[in-house]
C-alpha positions in Angstrom: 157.4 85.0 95.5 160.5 85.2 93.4 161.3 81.7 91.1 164.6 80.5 92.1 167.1 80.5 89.2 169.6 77.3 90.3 168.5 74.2 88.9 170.6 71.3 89.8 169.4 68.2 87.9 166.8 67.6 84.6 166.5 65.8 82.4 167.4 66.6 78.5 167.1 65.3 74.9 170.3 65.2 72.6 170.0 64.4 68.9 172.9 64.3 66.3 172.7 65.7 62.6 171.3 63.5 60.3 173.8 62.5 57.2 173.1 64.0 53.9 172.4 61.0 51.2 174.7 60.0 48.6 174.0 61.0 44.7 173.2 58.5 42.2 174.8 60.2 38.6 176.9 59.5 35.6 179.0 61.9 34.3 177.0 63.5 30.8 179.5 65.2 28.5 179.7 65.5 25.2 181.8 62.9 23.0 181.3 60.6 25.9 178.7 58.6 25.3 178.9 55.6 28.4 180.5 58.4 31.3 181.3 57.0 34.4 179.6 57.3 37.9 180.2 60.1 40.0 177.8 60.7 42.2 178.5 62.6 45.2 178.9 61.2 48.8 176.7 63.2 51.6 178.0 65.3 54.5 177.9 63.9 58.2 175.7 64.9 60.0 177.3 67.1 63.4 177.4 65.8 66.9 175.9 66.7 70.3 179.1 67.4 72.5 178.5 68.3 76.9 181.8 70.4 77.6 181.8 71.2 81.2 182.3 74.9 81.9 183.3 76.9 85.3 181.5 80.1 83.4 177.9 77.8 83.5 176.4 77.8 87.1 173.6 75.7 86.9 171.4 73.7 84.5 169.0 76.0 84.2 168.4 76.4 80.6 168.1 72.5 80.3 165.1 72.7 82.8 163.4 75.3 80.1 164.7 74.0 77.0 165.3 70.3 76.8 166.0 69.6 73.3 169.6 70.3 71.6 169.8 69.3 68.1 173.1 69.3 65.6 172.9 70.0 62.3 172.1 67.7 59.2 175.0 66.8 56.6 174.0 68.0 52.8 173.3 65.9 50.3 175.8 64.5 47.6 175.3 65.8 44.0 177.2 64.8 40.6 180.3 65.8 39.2 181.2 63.8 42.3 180.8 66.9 44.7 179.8 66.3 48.4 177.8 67.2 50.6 179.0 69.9 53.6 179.0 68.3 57.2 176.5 69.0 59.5 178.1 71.8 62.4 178.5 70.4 66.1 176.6 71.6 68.9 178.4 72.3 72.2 175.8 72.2 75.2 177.8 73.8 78.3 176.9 72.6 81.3 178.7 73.4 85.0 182.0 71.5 85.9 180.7 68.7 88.1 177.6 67.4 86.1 177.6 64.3 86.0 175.3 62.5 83.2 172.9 59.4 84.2 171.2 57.2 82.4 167.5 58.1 81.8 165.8 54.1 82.3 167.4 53.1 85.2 169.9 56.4 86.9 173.3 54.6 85.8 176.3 56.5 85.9 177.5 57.2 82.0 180.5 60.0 82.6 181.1 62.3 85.5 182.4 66.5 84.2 184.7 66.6 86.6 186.7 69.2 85.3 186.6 72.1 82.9 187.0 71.4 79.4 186.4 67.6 79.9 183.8 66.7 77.1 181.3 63.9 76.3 179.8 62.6 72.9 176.2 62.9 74.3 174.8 62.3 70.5 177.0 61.0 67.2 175.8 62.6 63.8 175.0 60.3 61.0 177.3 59.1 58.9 177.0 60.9 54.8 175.7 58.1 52.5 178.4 57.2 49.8 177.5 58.4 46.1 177.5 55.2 43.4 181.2 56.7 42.4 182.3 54.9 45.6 180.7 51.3 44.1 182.3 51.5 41.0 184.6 48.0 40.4 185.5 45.7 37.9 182.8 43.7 37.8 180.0 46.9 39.0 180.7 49.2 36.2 177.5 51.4 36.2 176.5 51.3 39.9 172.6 52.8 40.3 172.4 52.9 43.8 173.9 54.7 47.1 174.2 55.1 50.4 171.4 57.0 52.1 172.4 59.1 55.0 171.8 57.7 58.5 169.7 59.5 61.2 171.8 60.9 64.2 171.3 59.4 67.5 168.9 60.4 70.0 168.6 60.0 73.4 167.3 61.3 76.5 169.6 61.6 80.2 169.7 62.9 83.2 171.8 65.7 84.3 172.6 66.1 88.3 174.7 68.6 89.5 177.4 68.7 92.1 179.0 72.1 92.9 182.8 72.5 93.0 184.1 74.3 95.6 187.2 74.8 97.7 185.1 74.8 101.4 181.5 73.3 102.6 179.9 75.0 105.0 178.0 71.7 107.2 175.4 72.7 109.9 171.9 71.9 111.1 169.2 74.3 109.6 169.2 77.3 110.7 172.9 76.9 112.1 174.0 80.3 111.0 175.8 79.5 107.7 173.6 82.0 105.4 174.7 84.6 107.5 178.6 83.7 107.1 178.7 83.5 103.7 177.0 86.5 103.6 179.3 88.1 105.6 182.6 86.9 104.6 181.4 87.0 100.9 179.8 88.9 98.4 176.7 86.0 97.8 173.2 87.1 99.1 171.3 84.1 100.2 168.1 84.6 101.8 168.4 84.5 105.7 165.5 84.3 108.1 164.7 82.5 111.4 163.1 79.6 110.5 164.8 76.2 109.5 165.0 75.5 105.5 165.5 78.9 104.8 168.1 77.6 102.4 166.4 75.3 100.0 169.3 75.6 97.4 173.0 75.6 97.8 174.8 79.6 97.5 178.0 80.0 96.4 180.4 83.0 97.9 183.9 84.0 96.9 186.1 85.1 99.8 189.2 87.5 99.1 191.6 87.6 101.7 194.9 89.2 100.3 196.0 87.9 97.6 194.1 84.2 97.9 190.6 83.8 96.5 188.5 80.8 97.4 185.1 79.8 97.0 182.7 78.5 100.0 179.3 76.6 99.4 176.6 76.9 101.8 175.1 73.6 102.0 171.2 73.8 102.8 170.8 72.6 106.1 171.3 68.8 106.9 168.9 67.0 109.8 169.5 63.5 111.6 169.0 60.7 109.1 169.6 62.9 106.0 171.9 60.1 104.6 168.7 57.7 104.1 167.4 61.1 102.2 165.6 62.5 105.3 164.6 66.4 104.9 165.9 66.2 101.0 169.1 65.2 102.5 170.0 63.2 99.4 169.7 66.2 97.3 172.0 68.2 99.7 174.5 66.0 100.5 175.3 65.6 96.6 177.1 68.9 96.7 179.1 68.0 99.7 181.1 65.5 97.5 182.5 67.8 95.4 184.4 70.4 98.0 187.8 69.9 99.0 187.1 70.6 102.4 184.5 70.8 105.0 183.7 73.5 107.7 181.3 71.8 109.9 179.3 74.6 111.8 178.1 74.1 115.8 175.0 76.0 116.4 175.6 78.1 119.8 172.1 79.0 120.3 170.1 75.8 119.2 166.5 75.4 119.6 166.4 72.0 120.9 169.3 72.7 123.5 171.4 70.0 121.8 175.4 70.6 123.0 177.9 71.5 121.2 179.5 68.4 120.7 176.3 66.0 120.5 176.0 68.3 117.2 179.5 67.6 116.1 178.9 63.9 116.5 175.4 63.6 114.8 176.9 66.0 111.3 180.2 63.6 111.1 177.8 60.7 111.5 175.2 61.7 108.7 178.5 62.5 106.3 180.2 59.0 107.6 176.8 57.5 106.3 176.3 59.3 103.4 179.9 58.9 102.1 182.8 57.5 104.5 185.3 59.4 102.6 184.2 62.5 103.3 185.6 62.3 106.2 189.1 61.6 104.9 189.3 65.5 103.9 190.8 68.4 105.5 187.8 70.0 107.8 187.5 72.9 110.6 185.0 72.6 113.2 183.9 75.9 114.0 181.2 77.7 116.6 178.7 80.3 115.6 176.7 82.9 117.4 178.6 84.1 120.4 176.5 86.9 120.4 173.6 84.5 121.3 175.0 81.1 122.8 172.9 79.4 124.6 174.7 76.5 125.4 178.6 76.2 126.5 181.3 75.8 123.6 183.6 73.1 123.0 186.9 75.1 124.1 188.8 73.1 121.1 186.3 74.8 118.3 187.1 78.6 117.4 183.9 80.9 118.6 183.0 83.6 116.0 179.8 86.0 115.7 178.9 87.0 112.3 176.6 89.8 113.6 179.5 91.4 116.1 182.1 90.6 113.9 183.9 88.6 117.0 186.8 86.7 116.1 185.8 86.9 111.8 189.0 87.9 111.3 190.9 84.5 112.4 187.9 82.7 111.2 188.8 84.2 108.2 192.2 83.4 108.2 191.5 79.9 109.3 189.5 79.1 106.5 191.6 80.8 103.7 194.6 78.3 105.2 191.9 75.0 105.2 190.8 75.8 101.4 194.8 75.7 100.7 195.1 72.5 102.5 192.4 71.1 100.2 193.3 72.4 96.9 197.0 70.9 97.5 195.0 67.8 98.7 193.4 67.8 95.5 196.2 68.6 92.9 197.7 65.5 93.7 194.4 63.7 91.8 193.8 66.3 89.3 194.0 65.4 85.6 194.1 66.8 82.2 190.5 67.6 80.7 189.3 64.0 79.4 187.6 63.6 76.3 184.8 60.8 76.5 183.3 59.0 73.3 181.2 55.8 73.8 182.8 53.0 73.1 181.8 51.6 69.2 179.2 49.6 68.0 179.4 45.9 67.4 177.3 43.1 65.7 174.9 41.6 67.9 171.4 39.3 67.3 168.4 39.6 69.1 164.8 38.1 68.9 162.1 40.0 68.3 158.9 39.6 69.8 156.9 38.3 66.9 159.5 35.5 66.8 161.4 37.4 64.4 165.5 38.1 64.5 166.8 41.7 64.7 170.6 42.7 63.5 171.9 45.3 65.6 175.2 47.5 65.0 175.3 50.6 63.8 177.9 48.9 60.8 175.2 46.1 59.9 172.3 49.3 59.5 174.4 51.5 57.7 175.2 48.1 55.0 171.5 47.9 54.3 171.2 51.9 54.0 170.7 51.9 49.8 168.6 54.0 48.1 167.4 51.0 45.5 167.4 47.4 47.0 165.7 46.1 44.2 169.2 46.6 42.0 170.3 43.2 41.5 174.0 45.1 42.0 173.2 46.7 45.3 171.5 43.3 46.7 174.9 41.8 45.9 177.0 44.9 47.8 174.6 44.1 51.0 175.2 40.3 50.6 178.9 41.0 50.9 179.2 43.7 53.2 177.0 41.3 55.9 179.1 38.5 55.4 182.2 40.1 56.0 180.6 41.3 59.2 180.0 38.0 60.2 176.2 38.7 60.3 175.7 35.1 58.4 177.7 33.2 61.1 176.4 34.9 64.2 173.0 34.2 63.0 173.3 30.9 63.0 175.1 31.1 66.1 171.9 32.1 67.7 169.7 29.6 65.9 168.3 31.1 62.8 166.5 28.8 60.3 166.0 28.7 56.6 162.9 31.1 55.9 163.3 32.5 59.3 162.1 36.5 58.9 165.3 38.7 59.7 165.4 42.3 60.2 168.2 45.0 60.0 167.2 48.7 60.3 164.1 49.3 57.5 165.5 46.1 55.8 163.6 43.0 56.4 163.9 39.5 54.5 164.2 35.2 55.0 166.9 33.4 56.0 168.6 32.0 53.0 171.1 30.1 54.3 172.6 29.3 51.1 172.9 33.1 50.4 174.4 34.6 53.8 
């Protein structure tokens, strides 16, 4: 049994560049007995950007390969050089992903287009070299900035296809064997329902107008409460512009023609009430075979005789125009998304302990020597003007209370913050 190569959600691990540490040196030349500081600042470390691409068709090296990693920033060194910047890392993934939250499935940003793009992982800032301390009262600074570790996270990626047409039916409906015929995709057809366990894309060329039809895996009564994996099938519904529901003429349970109808627009009503909002074609397969009469509104075609593929053809090729005009009138400019910045925040560990969040607050206490009486005095400063001291005692901090921020840990002096 061949593996099936279209993977349509996973779950992945993103992890910016780590920034390079700043450089701790004074300038050694001759005739210059006391030089000056000028230690180099570290490069940032590179980010983890998604950019949705219509050349990717599935996730299906995120299934294999999980991890995606950016590169670190370089250290500082003297002579006040810097450190190069860590390189990005574009993961492509197929327009329509949309990215969910690992812990509990919310939505973070929805690829709805090609070329829209999404921060998945922000490199670490460069720590600053002691020539960025230097003032009038810190002449000789002995400390920097080391470089702070990328972020990491893990998400979930589910795909929904984009497509111009749906093709909706009951297993075993007939639908394989249309896009097979009216396409160049290959899906696997047999006589047994499920054949499709996976949705198959076709491009159809009539003329000079190219559109592409999905052929949804077949859908059973209650698939909206996620009955036959209808959950999982009904995803790629929302993304076409239109929807070709397909009457079985030779069903094995006898069901008529429009009983079927009614049961498919029910299960999309369910599912998603706007579905039914968009353009659609109700169309009748298997002539060849019927077994039961057709609705005289609904065009009758045979993939196997060819009967009436022509106009079904046609038909189709004018409902995938309807949709795309449909859809231009929502269709925006790729959209870059970046989550939204850090900011102070106090929480209570569970040893009774207070924790400093904020990716400002961590990078403050980042020095490579806390024991210099200089760089305790640049962390004092830095927290207060981030209003670490007040929100502290906002949330009921005490004198000798135990405080943590990032590696940093020390007692509440309220006389000092």
């Amino acid at each position: 049994m061949s593996q099936s190569q279209f993977v349509d959600e996973c779950s992945v691990n993103f992890r910016g560049g780590d920034g390079g540490a700043g450089c701790v040196s004074f300038r050694r030349e001759a005739m210059v007995p006391k030089g000056g500081p000028d230690g180099g600042d570290g490069g940032n470390g590179g980010d983890v950007w998604l950019v949705a691409d219509h050349n990717v068709a599935s996730l299906l090296a995120y299934r294999d390969h999980p991890h995606r990693r950016a590169d670190n920033g370089k250290h500082g060194s003297g002579q006040k050089k810097h450190g190069h910047s860590g390189g990005d890392f574009e993961a492509k993934v197929p327009v329509g992903t949309i990215i969910k939250s690992h812990e509990d499935g919310t939505v973070l940003v929805d690829l709805a287009h090609h070329g829209d793009r999404w921060l998945a992982s922000a490199g670490g800032a460069g720590g600053r070299g002691n020539a960025r301390f230097l003032s009038n009262t810190r002449r000789a600074p002995k400390f920097a900035e080391q470089g702070e570790s990328g972020k990491e996270d893990w998400v979930r990626l589910e795909l929904k296809l984009l497509a111009d047409l749906a093709l909706v039916g009951f297993p075993n409906a007939g639908k394989s064997t249309l896009i097979s015929r009216i396409s160049r995709a290959k899906p696997k057809i047999a006589n047994y329902p499920f054949t499709t366990l996976e949705p198959n894309l076709g491009v159809v060329q009539l003329d000079d107008f190219d559109f592409v039809v999905a052929d949804i895996p077949g859908l059973i009564e209650g698939a909206h409460e996620g009955k036959g994996l209808g959950h999982q099938f009904l995803r790629h519904v929302e993304r076409a512009r239109a929807l070709v529901v397909l009457v079985d003429l030779a069903p094995m349970d006898g069901r008529s023609a429009a009983d079927q109808v009614e049961i498919l627009l029910e299960e999309l009503r369910k599912y998603q009430p706007e579905l039914l909002d968009r353009p659609r074609l109700i169309v009748q397969a298997k002539a060849d075979v019927a077994l039961i009469e057709p609705e005289p509104d609904y065009l009758v075609f045979s993939s196997i005789t060819n009967t009436n593929m022509g106009k079904l053809t046609g038909a189709l090729a004018e409902l995938a125009k309807e949709g795309r005009a449909d859809a231009e009138l929502t269709t925006s400019a790729p959209t870059v998304h970046r989550p939204l910045a850090d900011s102070v925040t106090i929480g209570r560990n569970d040893d009774g302990s207070w924790q400093v969040f904020g990716r400002q607050a961590e990078r403050a206490v980042a020095l490579n020597d806390l024991t210099d009486l200089d760089a305790l005095g640049y962390v004092q400063d830095r927290l207060a003007g981030l209003g670490v001291d007040k929100k502290l005692a906002k949330a009921g901090a005490k004198q000798g209370d135990m405080v943590r921020i990032g590696d940093l840990e020390f007692e509440y002096d309220e006389s000092i913050l």
